[in-house]
N, C-alpha and C positions, 0 to 999 in steps of 0.2 A: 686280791683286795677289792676290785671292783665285784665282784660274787657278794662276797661279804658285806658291804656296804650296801648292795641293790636290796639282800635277803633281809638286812636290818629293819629296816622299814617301810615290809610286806603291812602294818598297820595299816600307812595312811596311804598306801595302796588299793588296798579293801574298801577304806570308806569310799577313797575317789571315783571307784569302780560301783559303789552304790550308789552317791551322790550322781554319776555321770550317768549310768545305766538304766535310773528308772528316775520318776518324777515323788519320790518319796523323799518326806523334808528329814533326810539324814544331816544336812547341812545343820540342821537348827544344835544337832548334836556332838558332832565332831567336823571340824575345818581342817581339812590335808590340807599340806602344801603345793601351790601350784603344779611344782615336778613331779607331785606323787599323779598327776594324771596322764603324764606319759609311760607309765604301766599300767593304764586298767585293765589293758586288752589281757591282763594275767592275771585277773579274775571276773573276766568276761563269764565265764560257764557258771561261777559260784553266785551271782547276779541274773544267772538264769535258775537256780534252782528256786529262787525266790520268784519271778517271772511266770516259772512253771507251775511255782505250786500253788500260784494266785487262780491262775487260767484254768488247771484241771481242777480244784477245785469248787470255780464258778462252774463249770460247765458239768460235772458229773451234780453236783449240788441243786443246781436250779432245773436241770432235767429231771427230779423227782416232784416239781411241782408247776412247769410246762413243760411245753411239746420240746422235745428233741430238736427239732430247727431252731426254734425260740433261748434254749440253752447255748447251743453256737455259736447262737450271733453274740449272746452276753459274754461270753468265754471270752471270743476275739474283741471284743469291745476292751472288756478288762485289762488288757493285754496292753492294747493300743492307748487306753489312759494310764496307765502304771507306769509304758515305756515313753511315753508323749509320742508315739508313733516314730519314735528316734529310726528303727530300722529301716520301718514302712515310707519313710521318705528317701533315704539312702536309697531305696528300692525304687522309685520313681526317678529321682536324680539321676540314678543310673541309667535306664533307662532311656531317660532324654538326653544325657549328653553322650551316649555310645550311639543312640539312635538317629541325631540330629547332627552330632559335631564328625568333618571329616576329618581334620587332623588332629596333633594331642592338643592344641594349646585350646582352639575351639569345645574340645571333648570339657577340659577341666572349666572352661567359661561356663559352660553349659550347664554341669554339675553346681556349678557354686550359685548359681540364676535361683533365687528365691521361688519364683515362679514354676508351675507345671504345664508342661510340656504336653501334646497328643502321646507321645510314648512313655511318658510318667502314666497319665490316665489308664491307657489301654491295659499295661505292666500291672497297677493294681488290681484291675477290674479281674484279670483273668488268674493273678494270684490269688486273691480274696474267693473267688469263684471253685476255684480247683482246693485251695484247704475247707472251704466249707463242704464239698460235696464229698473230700476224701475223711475229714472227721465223720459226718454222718454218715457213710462206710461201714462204723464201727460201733459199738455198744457203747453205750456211757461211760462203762468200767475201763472198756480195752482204750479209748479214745483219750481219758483220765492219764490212765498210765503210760500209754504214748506220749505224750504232752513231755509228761515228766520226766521220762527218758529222753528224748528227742533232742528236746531244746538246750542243753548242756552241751548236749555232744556236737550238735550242728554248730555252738556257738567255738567248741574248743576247734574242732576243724575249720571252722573259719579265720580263725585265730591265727593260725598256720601264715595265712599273705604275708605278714608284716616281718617273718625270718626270710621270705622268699624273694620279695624282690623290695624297694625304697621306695616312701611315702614319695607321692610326685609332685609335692608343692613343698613350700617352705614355710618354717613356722607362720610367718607374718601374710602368707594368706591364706592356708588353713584356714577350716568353717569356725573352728573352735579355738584356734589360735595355739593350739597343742600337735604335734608332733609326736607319735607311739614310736618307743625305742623298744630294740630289739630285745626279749629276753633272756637271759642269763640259764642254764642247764637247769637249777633250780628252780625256776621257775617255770620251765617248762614241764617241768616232771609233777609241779603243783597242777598246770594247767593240762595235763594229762588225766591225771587222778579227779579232777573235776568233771571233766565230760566224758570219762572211760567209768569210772562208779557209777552213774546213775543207769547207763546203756547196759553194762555189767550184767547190774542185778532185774534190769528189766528181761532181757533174756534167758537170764536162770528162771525167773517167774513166769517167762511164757512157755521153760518145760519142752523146748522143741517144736513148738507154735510156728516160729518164725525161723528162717533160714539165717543164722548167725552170722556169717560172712557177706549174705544179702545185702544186712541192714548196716554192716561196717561198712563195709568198701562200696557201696552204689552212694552214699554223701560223696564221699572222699572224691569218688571219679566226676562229680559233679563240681565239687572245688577244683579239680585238675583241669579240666577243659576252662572252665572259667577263669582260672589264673592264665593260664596260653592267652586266653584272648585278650584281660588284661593288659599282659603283657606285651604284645604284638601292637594291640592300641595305643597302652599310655606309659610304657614303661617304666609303671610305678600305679600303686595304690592311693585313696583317698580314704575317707572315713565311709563316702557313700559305698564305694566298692564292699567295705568289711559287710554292711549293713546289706545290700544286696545280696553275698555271700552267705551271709548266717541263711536269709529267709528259703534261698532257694537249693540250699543240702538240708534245712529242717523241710521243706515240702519236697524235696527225696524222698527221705526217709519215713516219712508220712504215708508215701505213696508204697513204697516198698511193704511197708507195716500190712496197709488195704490190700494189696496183693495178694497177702498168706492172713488175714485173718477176714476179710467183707466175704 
């Protein structure tokens, strides 16, 4: 009955999952209910194909009428205004309170501290650095289609934490005031088919280009070691963790792509 009930109203799932994952006034259009935003994280990938197809877009697009660097940076620009930089903070927060805080309770102060931190700073500067120089790596096209593939799937293996171990604050001090509940087999098997179709048919089109098991499993082992340490630190996930997650098995697998195709 709980399956039943959760699969019912995969609608106002969706929009939550629009609504919360990009800065697009979805809202103006349909209003979930509150609870429906304790399952976005189960259309977290399908919130990326939209993400991705903004970014490869801008960037394959506007590299036929600048320079190649100059497309880059608009790509990643797009990106970071479409999403309000939602992960790219998670990314910094992380950072600084894994960086700064010795035990958990410290750790999660640190994280929720509006402010950035010398290890928030540093964490961007050399993420933003390593995806700008491993996209220019690659041709317009293959950079394009990377994107496209990439970000779904990095997003559905990140997605993974929250069956793995328990959010480690409580609703009432959550950043968002929301709590992600765990999903239902159903919905796991949607969130498969999300970030497993677009990496799919990206590797059928690159025809043996790329080593297939390369570009599976090198995110994935990059989610594993990150959950250990996670784990060992805070004994539980935050919102900043999912968002750090995503970014750095999508610059895996980024990296892996430059590997077999620069």
């Amino acid at each position: 009955m709980e399956i039943l009930q959760n699969t019912s109203n995969w609608y106002d799932r969706l929009w939550a999952a629009l609504i919360f994952f990009t800065r697009l006034p979805f809202w103006r259009i349909y209003q979930p209910p509150k609870n429906a935003y304790q399952g976005v994280v189960e259309f977290w990938p399908l919130a990326g194909w939209l993400t991705a197809g903004v970014m490869a877009g801008v960037l394959y697009g506007t590299s036929m009428f600048f320079s190649y660097e100059i497309a880059i940076v608009l790509a990643i620009i797009s990106r970071l205004l479409l999403t309000g930089a939602l992960h790219e903070d998670g990314l910094a927060d992380f950072f600084d309170g894994f960086g700064g805080g010795r035990d958990r309770q410290r750790i999660l102060e640190i994280m929720k501290d509006s402010h950035i931190g010398t290890y928030g700073v540093l964490a961007l500067i050399v993420y933003f650095a390593l995806l700008f120089f491993v996209l220019h790596s690659l041709s317009p096209a293959d950079a394009a289609l990377a994107i496209l593939a990439v970000d779904p799937y990095a997003k559905m293996v990140s997605a993974l934490v929250i069956q793995l171990m328990p959010y480690a604050r409580t609703e009432e001090t959550a950043k968002n005031k929301t709590v992600y509940r765990k999903f239902p087999a159903m919905a796991g098997i949607g969130l498969a088919i999300q970030g497993l179709l677009p990496i799919g048919l990206y590797l059928w089109w690159m025809q043996g280009r790329i080593e297939w098991s390369s570009l599976i499993f090198m995110p994935c082992l990059t989610m594993y070691f990150l959950y250990l340490y996670i784990w060992r630190r805070l004994r539980g996930y935050t919102g900043d963790c999912c968002g750090a997650l995503f970014l750095l098995t999508e610059l895996t697998a980024y990296l892996v792509i430059s590997y077999y195709l620069a």
